[in-house]
C-alpha positions, 0 to 999 in steps of 0.5 A, spaced: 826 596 918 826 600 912 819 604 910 817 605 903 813 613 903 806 614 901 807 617 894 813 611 892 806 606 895 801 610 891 806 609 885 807 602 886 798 601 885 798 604 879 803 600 876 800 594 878 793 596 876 797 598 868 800 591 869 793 587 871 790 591 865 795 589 860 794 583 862 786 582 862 786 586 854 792 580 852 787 575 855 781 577 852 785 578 844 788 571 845 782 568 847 778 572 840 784 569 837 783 562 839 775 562 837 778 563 830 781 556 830 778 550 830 776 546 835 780 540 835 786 545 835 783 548 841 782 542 844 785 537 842 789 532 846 789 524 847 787 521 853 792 516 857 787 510 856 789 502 858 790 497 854 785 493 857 780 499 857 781 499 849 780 492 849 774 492 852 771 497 847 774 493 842 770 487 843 764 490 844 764 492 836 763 484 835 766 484 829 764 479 823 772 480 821 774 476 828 781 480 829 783 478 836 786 484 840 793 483 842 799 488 843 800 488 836 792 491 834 794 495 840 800 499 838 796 500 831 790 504 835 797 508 839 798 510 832 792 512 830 789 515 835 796 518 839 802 519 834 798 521 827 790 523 830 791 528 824 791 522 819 785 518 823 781 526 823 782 526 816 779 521 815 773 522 818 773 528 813 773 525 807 769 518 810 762 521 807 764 522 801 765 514 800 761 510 805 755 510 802 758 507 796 762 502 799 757 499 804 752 500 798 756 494 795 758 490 801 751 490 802 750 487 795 755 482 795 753 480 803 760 482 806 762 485 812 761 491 813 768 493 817 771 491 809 769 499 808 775 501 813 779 497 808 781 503 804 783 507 808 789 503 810 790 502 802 789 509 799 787 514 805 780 513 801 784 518 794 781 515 788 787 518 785 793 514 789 797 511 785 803 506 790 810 505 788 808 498 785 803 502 781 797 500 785 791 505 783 786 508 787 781 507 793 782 499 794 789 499 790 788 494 784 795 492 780 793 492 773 793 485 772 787 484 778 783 490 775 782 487 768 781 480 772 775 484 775 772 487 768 775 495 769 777 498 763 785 500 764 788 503 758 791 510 756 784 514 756 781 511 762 783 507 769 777 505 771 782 503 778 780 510 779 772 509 778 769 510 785 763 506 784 766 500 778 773 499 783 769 498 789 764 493 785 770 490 782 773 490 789 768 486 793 768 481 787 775 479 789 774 479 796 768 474 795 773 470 791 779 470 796 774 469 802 771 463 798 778 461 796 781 461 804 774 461 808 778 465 813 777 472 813 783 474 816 787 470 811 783 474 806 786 480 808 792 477 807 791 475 801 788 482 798 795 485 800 800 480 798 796 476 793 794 468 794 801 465 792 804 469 798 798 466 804 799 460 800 807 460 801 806 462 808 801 456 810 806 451 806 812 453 811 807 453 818 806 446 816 799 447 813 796 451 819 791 455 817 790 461 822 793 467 820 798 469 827 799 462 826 802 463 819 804 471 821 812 470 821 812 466 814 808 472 811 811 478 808 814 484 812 807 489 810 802 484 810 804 481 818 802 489 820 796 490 814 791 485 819 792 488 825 793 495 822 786 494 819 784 491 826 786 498 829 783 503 824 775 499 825 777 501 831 780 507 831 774 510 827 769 507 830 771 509 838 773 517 835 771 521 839 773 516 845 780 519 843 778 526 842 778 525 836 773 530 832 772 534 826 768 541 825 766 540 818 766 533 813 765 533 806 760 531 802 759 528 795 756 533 789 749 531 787 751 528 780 747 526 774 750 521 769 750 523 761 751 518 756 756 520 751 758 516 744 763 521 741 770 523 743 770 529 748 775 533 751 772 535 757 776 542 757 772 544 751 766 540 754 766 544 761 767 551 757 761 550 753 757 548 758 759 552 764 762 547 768 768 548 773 773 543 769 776 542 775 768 540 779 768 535 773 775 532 775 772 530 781 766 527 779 770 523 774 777 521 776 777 515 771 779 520 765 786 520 766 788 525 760 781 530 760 778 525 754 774 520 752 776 516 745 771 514 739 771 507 741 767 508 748 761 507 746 756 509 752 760 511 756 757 516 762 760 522 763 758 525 770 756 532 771 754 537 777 745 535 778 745 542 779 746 544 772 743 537 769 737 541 766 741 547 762 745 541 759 739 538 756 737 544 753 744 546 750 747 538 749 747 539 742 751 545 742 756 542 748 757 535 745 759 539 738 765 544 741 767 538 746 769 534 739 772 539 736 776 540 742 780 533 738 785 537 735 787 541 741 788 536 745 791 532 741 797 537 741 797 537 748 797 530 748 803 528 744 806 532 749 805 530 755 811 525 759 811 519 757 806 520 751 804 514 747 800 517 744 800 516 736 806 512 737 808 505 735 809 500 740 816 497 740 819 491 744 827 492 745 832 487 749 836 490 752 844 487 750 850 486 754 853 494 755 847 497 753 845 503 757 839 508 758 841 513 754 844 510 748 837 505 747 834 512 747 839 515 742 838 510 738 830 510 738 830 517 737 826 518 745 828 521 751 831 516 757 825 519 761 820 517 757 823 510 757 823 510 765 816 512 765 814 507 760 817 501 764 817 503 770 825 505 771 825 509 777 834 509 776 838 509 770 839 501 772 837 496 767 840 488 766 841 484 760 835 480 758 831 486 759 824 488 755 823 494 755 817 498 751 819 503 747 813 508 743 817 510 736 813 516 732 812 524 732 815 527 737 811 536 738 815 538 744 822 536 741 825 541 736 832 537 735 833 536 728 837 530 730 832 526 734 828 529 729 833 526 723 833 520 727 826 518 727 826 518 720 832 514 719 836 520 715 842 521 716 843 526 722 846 533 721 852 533 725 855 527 727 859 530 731 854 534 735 851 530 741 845 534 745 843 532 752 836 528 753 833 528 760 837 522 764 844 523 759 851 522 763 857 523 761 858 516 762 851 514 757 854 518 752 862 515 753 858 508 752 854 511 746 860 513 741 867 509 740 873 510 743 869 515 747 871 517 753 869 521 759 875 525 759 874 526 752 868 529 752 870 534 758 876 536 754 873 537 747 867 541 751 871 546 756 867 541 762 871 543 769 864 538 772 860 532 771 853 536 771 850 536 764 843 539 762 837 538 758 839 541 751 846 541 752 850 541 745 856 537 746 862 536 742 863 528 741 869 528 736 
């Protein structure tokens, strides 16, 4: 048996208590580094719960809407409350900024109170969100249903994104497809995929009229919306259950309404009147382009309750700078994306060889404003089409050839083409005769197919 010397046991103490010492200064800065965080970051786990224990919590609610619970409401809750928590989390966040109104009207129209969880399965409660179909706002009206329903939509305003007016607009609308179906779960489906999809559906089930009777008739998206609705009444209802938690919701900003009849540019109105421009964005989110036209008449401008007073006292001054801000955004509006401002609306129908790119040549616009004008999200357009097409004063392009063209003259160089956004060196084969792809590579030194914006091209 070997033993160690008293000094090397000594040395070895001495090593072990440095070692301990360490160890604690590492314990005690990481344990003052997590207080920083957040709690839920600390904390935040989700428990194993049953099936049949978020069942039995489920049906304690007693909801108006009778959704029954089943594997497919149950796999929604799993997502919420397991896979995407963050989702569920942000949402109690932001839920104080718009409950109130919501259950203000659902309260006035004698609906369920559940319905206020709708948006959330719609928007991500954003009064901004704009879906790929081109749905708009905190309860995703198309275009055609939210004029329906009396919102103003046009260049200026979308009243879609109007918090207050969309919310009405929507449980209008819910109370006519509820007196249509007499079935809240067939509304739901119905506020999804609209009434000649339910309707369809009903038809090939052999006319039953219960939703999970009906379920596999329906569209892929609407099958999941009512039990994912089911599931997120749930989720946001049993949060903490899940650990689910949030140190800080947001609240809305006091506001009072003032009732303008002029144009406003709200730059100019901000700066005049001391307000944060980006505070009156919030307030506002149905002025789409920072203005307010002439022919709004009464038109209610919210600003910050806080500074309502100094408002009265300076109004004059303030509603004069935010009408001569006109010409500066005009300006800014004609350059704008998509602009139609100041332009004539033209109806065009696409022919057998059209292509994007030469429909754009011979309007003398851009291939991206058209996209943006039609909803085009690839170049792909077919024979028979109707595409909307803005001619008019163009202040963000300096081709003297785009230029030329607006103004029917003849074009200064007809040799010389100059790329729009969205041209390809198919396009232009297609846009000039007896030109081809090779050609234009061989006239242009091109050893590749990539084109810029703004490129000039030598086309004969």
């Amino acid at each position: 048996m070997h033993f160690r010397s008293t000094s090397t046991r000594i040395k070895d103490r001495t090593h072990l208590r440095i070692f301990i010492i360490a160890i604690l200064t590492l314990f005690c800065f990481g344990a003052i580094a997590q207080e920083e965080k957040p709690l839920y970051e600390l904390y935040d786990y989700a428990p194993d719960l049953s099936f049949e224990e978020i069942e039995k919590r489920y049906n304690r609610l007693d909801l108006e809407i009778d959704i029954k619970f089943n594997e497919r409401v149950d796999a929604f809750v799993n997502y919420f409350t397991v896979r995407d928590r963050g989702y569920t989390r942000e949402m109690l966040r932001r839920k104080a900024l718009y409950f109130p109104i919501f259950e203000k009207y659902l309260a006035k129209y004698d609906l369920p109170e559940e319905l206020k969880y709708l948006p959330i399965i719609e928007s991500g409660l954003n009064p901004k969100a704009v879906s790929g179909p081109r749905a708009v706002g905190l309860w995703q009206f198309m275009k055609p249903t939210g004029k329906e329903q009396g919102l103003k939509i046009d260049w200026y305003i979308d009243e879609r994104m109007d918090p207050e007016k969309a919310t009405e607009a929507a449980c209008k609308y819910i109370s006519w497809l509820y007196n249509f179906f007499d079935d809240w779960k067939l509304t739901l489906a119905a506020y999804n995929s609209g009434i000649g999809n339910v309707q369809r559906a009903i038809r090939r089930s052999g006319y039953k009229n219960d939703f999970w009777d009906v379920y596999r008739y329906l569209p892929r998206e609407t099958r999941s919306y009512v039990p994912q609705f089911a599931a997120m009444v749930y989720s946001m209802e049993y949060a903490d259950e899940h650990n689910i938690f949030v140190d800080e919701e947001l609240y809305p900003t006091d506001f009072q309404e003032v009732t303008v009849n002029q144009f406003v540019y709200l730059k100019s109105f901000a700066e005049e009147g001391g307000f944060d421009l980006d505070e009156l964005r919030q307030l506002n989110p149905a002025i789409k382009k920072d203005a307010i036209p002439e022919h709004f008449k009464d038109f209610k401008i919210r600003i910050p309750k806080s500074q309502a007073s100094s408002f009265d006292v300076n109004s004059t001054a303030i509603l004069v700078k935010a009408a001569e801000g006109k010409k500066e955004f005009e300006k800014m509006a004609r350059g704008m994306p998509g602009s139609t401002f100041g332009k004539e609306k033209n109806i065009y129908r696409v022919r057998s060889g059209d292509v994007l790119g030469g429909i754009a040549l011979k309007y003398g616009v851009k291939v991206s404003d058209i996209k943006a004008w039609n909803n085009i999200r690839g170049t792909m357009i077919r024979v028979g089409q109707r595409l909307t097409i803005y001619t008019g004063p163009d202040f963000t392009q300096d081709s003297t050839y785009a230029q030329a063209k607006l103004r029917d003259q003849p074009i200064p160089d007809s040799k010389i083409h100059i790329v729009q956004p969205g041209d390809t060196l198919w396009d232009i084969s297609r846009m000039y005769k007896g030109l081809s792809i090779e050609k234009i590579k061989s006239l242009n030194n091109l050893n590749s197919n990539g084109l810029k914006p703004g490129m000039k091209l030598k086309i004969g």
